[in-house]
TORPA-4810 file (N, C-alpha, C, O; in nm, 3 decimals):
<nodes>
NODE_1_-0.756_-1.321_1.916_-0.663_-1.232_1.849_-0.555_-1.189_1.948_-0.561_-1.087_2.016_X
NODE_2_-0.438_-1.294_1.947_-0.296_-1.249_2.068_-0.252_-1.136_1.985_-0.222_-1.041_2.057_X
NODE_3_-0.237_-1.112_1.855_-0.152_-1.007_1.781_-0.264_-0.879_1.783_-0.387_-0.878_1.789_X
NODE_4_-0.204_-0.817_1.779_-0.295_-0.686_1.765_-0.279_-0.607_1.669_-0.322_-0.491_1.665_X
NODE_5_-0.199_-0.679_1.562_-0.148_-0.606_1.459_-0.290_-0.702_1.323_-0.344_-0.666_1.219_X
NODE_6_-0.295_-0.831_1.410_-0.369_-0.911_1.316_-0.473_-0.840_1.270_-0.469_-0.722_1.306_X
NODE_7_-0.589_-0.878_1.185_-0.686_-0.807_1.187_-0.807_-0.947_1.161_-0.777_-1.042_1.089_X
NODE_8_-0.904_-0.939_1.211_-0.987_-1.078_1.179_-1.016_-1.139_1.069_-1.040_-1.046_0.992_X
NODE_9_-1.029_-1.230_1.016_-1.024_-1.331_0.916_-1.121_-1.296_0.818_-1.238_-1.284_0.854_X
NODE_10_-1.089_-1.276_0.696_-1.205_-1.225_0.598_-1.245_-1.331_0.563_-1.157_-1.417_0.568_X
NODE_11_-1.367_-1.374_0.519_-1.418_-1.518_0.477_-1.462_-1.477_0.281_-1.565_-1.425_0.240_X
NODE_12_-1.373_-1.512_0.220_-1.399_-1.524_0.052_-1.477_-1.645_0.020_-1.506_-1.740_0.092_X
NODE_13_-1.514_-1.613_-0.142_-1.643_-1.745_-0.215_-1.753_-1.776_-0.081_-1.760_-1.869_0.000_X
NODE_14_-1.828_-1.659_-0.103_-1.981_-1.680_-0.027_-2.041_-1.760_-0.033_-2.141_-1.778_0.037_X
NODE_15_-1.987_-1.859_-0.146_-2.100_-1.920_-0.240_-2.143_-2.087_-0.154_-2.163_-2.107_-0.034_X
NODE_16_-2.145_-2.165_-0.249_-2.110_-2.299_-0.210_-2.055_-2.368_-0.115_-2.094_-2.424_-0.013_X
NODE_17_-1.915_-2.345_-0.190_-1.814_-2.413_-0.138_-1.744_-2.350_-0.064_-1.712_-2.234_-0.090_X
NODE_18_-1.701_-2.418_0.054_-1.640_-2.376_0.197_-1.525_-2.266_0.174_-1.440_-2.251_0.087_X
NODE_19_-1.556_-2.203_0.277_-1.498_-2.063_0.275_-1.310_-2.064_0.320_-1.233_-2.142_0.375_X
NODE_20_-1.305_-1.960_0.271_-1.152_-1.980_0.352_-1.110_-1.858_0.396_-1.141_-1.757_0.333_X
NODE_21_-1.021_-1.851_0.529_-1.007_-1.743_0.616_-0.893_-1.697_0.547_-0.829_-1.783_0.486_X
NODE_22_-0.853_-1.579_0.542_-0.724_-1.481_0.502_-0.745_-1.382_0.588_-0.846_-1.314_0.606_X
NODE_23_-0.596_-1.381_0.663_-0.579_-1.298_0.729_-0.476_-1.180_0.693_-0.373_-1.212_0.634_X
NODE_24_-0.497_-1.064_0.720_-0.427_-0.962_0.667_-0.404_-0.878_0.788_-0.476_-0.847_0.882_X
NODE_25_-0.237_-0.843_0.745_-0.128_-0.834_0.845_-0.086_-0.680_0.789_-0.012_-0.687_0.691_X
NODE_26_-0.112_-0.571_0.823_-0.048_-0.469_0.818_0.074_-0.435_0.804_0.133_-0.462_0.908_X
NODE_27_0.160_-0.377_0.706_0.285_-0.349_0.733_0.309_-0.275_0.814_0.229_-0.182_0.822_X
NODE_28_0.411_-0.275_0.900_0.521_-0.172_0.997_0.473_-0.078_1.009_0.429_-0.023_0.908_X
NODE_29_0.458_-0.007_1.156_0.481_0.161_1.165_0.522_0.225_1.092_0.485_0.119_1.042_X
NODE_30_0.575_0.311_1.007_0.672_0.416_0.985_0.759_0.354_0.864_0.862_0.410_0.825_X
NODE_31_0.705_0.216_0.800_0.779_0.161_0.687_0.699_0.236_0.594_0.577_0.244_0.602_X
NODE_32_0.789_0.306_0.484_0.731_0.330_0.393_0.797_0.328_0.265_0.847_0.216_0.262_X
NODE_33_0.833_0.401_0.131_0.909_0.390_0.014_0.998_0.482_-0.010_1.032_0.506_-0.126_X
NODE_34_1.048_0.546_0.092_1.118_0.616_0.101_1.217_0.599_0.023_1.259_0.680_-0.059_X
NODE_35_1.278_0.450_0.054_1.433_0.467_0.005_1.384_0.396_-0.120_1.486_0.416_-0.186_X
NODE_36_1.337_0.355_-0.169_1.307_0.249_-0.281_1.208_0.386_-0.430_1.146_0.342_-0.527_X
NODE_37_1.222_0.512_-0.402_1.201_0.588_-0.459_1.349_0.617_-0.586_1.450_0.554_-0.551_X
NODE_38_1.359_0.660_-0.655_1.473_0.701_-0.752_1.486_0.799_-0.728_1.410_0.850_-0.645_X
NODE_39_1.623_0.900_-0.809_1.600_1.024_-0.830_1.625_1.078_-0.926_1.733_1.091_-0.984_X
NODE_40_1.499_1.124_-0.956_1.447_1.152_-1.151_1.488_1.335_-1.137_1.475_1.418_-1.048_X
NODE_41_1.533_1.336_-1.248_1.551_1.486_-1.321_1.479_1.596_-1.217_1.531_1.683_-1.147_X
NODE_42_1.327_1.555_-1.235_1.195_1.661_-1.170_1.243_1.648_-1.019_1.277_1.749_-0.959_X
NODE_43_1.245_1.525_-0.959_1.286_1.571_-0.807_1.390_1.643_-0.786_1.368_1.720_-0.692_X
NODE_44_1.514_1.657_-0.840_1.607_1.731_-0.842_1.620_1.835_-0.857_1.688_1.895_-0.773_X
NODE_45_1.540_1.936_-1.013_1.529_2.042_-0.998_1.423_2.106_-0.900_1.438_2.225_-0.873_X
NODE_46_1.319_2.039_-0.846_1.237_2.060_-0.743_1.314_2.074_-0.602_1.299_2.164_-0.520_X
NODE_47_1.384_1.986_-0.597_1.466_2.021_-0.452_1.566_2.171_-0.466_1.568_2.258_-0.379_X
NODE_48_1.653_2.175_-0.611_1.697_2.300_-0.612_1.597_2.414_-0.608_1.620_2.526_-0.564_X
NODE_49_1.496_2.377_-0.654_1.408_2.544_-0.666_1.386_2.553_-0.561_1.448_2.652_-0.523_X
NODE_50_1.285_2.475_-0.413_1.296_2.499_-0.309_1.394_2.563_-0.189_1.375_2.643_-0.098_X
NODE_51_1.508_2.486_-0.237_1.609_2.575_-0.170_1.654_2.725_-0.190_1.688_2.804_-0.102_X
NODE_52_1.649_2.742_-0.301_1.677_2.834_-0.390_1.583_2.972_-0.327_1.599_3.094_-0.312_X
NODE_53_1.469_2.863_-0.299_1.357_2.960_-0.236_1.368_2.989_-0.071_1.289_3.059_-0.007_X
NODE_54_1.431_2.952_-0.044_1.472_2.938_0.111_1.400_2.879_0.213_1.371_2.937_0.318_X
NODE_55_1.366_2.754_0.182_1.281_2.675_0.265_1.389_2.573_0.321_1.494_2.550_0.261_X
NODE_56_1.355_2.517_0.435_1.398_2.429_0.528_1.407_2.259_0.500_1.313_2.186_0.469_X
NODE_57_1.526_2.229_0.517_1.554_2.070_0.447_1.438_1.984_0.496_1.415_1.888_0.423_X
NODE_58_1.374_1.995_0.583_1.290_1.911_0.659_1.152_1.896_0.585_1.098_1.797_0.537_X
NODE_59_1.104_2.051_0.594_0.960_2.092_0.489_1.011_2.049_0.370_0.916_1.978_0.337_X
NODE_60_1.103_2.035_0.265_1.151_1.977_0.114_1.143_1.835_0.134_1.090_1.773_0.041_X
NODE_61_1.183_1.768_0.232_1.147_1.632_0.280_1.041_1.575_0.257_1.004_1.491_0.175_X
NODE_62_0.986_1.640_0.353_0.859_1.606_0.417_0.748_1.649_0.249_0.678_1.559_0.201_X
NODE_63_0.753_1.780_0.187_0.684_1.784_0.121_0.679_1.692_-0.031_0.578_1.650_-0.087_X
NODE_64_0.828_1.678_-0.075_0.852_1.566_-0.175_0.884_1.410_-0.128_0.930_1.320_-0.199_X
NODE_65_0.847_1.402_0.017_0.836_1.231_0.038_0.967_1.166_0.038_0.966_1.045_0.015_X
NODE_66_1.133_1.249_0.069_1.214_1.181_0.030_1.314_1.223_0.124_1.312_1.340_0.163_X
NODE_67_1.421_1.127_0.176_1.485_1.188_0.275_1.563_1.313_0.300_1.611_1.374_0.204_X
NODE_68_1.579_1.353_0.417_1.643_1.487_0.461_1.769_1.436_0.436_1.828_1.533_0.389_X
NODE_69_1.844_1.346_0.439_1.965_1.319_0.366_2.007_1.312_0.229_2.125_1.303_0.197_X
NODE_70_1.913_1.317_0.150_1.896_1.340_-0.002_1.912_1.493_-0.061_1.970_1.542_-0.158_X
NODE_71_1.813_1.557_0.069_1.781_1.720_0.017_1.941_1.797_0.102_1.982_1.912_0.085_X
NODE_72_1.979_1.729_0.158_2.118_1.788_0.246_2.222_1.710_0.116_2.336_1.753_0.135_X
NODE_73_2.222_1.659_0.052_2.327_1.594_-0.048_2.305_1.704_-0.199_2.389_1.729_-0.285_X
NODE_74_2.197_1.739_-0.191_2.186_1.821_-0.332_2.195_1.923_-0.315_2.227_1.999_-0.407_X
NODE_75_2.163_1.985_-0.145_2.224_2.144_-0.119_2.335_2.161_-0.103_2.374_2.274_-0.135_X
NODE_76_2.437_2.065_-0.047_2.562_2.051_-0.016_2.671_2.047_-0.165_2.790_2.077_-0.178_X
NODE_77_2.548_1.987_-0.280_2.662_1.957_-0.399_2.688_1.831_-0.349_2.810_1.836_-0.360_X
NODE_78_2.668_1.731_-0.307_2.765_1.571_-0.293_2.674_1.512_-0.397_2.728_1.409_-0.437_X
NODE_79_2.543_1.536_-0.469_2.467_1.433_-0.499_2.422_1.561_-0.634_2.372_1.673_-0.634_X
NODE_80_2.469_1.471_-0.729_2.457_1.513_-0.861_2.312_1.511_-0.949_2.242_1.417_-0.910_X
NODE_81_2.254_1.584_-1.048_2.184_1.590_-1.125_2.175_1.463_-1.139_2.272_1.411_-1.085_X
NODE_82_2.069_1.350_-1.209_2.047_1.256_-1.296_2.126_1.281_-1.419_2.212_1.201_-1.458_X
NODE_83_2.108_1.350_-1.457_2.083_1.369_-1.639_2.267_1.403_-1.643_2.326_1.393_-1.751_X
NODE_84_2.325_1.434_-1.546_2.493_1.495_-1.576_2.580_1.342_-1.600_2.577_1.240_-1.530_X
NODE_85_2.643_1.365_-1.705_2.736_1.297_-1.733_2.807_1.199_-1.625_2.839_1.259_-1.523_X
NODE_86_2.823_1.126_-1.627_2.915_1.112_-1.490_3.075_1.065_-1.595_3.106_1.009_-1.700_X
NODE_87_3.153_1.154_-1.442_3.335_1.191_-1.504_3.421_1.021_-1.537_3.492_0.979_-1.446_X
NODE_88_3.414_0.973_-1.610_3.505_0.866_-1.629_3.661_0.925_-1.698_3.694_0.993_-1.795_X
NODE_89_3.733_0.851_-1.577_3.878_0.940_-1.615_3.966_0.830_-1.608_4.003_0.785_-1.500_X
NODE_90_3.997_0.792_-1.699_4.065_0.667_-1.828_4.212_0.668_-1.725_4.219_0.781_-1.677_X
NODE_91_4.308_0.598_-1.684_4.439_0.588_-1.615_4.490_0.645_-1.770_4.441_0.654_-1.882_X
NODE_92_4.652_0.684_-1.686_4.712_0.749_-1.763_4.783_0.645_-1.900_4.789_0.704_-2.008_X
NODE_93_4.820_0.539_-1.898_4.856_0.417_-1.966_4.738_0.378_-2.078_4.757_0.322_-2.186_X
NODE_94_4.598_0.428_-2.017_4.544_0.426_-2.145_4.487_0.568_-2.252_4.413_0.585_-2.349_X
NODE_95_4.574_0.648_-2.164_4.530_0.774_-2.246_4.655_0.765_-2.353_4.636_0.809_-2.467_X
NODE_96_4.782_0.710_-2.318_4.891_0.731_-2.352_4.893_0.644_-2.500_4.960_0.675_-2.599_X
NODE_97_4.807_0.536_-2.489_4.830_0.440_-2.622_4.754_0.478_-2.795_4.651_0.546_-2.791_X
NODE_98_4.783_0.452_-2.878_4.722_0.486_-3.019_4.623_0.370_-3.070_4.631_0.297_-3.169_X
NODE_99_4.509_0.379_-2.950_4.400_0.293_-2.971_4.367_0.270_-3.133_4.375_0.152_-3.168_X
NODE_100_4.328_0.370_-3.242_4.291_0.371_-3.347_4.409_0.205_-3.429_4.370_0.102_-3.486_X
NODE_101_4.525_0.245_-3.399_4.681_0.169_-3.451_4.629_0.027_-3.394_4.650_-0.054_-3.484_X
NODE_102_4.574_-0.034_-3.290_4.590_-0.124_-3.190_4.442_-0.200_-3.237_4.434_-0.320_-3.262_X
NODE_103_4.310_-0.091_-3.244_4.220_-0.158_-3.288_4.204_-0.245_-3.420_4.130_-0.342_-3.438_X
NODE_104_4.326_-0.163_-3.542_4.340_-0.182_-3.706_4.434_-0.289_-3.712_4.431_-0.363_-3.811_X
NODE_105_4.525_-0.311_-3.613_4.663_-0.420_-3.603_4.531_-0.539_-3.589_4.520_-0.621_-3.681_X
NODE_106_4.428_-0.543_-3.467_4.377_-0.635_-3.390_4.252_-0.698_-3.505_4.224_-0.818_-3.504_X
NODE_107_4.194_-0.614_-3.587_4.128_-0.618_-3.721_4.175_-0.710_-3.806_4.106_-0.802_-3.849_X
NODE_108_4.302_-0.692_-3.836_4.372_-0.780_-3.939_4.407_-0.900_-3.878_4.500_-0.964_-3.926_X
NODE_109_4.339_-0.946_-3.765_4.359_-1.038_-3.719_4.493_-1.134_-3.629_4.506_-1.253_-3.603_X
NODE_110_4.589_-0.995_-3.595_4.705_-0.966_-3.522_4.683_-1.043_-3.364_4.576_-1.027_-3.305_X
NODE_111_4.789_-1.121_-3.306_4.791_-1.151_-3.194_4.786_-1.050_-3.097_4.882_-0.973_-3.107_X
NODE_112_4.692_-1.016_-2.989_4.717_-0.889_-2.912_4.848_-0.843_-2.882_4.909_-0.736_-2.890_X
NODE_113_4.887_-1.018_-2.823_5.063_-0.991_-2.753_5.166_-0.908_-2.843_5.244_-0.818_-2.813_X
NODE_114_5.131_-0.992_-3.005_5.280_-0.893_-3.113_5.221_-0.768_-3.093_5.301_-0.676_-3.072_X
NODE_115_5.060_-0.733_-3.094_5.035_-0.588_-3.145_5.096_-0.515_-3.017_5.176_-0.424_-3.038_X
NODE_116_5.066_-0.546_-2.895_5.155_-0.496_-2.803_5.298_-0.439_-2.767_5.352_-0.349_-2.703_X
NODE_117_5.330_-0.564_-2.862_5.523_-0.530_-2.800_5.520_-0.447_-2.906_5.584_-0.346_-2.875_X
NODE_118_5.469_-0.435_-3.037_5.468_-0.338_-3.088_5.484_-0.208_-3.064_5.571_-0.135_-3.112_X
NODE_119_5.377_-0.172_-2.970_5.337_-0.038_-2.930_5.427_-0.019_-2.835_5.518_0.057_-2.869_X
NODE_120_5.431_-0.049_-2.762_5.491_-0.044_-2.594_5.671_-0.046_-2.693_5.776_-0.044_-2.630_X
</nodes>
């Protein structure tokens, strides 16, 4: 055993027929699911109530399993609720046009281009 991470060869099917070695390899130090976690509704209001309560970004970390850059993004305000809307804000060229006129021209089976020069 040169690796020391290896661990010795388990031998499966006791039985009969010849055995076969599998070796099993530990993952990483300090790898864990940190980042491959989401962030659901409950962690969120959990991180606000903690703070709220005046506990330390590190202990909110450490106690919900999720980074101190996560719990510093939701105390700070940079990192939004799940559940909030997110702001889609249309350019001004398409706030400006009479979509309803453009969809009913395009219905009747209107070339986009005439319904265009139309509008414009």
């Amino acid at each position: 055993m040169s690796n020391p991470e290896e661990k010795p060869a388990i031998e499966l099917n006791a039985g009969s027929e010849p055995a076969q070695a599998v070796t099993v390899v530990p993952s990483h130090e300090g790898e864990d699911e940190m980042g491959l976690r989401n962030m659901t509704v409950g962690r969120y209001e959990e991180i606000r109530r903690r703070l709220a309560e005046g506990r330390g970004v590190r202990e909110i970390a450490r106690a919900l399993g999720c980074a101190r850059a996560t719990v510093r993004e939701v105390r700070d305000g940079t990192r939004s609720s799940p559940d909030a809307p997110e702001s889609c804000t249309d350019p001004l060229w398409m706030r400006q046009l009479e979509w309803p006129t453009i969809i009913h021209e395009l219905g009747l089976g209107h070339p986009l281009k005439f319904v265009w020069e139309g509008v414009s």
